[in-house]
N, C-alpha and C positions, 0 to 999 in steps of 0.2 A: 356655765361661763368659763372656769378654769379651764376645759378640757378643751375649749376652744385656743387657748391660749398655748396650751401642749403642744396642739395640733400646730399650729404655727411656726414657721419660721424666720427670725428676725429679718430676712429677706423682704418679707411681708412688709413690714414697717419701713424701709429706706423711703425716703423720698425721691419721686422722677424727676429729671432734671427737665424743666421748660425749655431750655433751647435745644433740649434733644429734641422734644416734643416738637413743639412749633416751629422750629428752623432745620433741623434733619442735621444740627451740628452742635458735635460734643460742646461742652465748655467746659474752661480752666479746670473748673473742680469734680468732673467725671471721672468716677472713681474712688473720689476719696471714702464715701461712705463704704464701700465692700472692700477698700483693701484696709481701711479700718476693723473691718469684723476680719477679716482675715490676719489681722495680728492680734488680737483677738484670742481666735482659734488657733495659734502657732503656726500660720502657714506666713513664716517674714518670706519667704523668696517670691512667694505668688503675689504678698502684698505690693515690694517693691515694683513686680512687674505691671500689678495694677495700675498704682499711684504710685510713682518715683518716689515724689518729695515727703512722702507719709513718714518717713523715720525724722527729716529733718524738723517737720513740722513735729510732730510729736517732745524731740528734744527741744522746741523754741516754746510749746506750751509746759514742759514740765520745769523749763528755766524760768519764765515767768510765776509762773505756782510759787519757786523758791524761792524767788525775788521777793515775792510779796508777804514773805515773814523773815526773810534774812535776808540784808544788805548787801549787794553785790558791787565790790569796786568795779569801775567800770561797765555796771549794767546796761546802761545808754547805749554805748558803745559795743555791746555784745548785741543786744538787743537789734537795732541797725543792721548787725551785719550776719544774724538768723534770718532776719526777715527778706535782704538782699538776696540771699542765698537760696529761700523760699521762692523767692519770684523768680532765679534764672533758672534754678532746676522745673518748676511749673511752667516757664513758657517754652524752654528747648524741648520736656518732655510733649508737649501742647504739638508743636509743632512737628516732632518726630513722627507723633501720632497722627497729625491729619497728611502727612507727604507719604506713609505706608500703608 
């Protein structure tokens, strides 16, 4: 059983995206999972190329991690405007991506 697990590549495990599947069209979050193993692995340039917003999303979860044992003035406020920032870099990317 271990040596099945050797054999493996975390590739193996990602999950397929259903609207790839059934619709023959990416969504929003295509990619995140492999350019996440790609920072990972040290490849930040291919991950950015995968998934843009994977660095910002990254610093928007490791801000709330901090948050939730030290108190951040203006948290709200930052928070808000990671997750804006989240959404326009995910939908320009989105759309870059389906006009090339």
């Amino acid at each position: 059983m271990s040596l099945l697990l050797l054999l493996n590549t975390p590739e193996d495990y990602m999950l397929p995206c259903l609207s790839k599947q059934i619709l023959g069209i990416e969504c929003f979050g295509c990619g995140l999972q492999r350019s996440t193993l790609l920072v990972f692995q040290g490849e930040f340039i291919a991950a950015f190329k995968m998934y843009p917003a994977i660095y910002t999303l990254i610093l928007f979860v490791l801000f709330i991690g901090v948050n939730l044992f030290y108190k951040i003035k203006y948290s709200e406020k930052i928070k808000i405007t990671l997750v804006v920032i989240n959404i326009l870099i995910i939908v320009i990317s989105y759309i870059i991506k389906l006009t090339h």
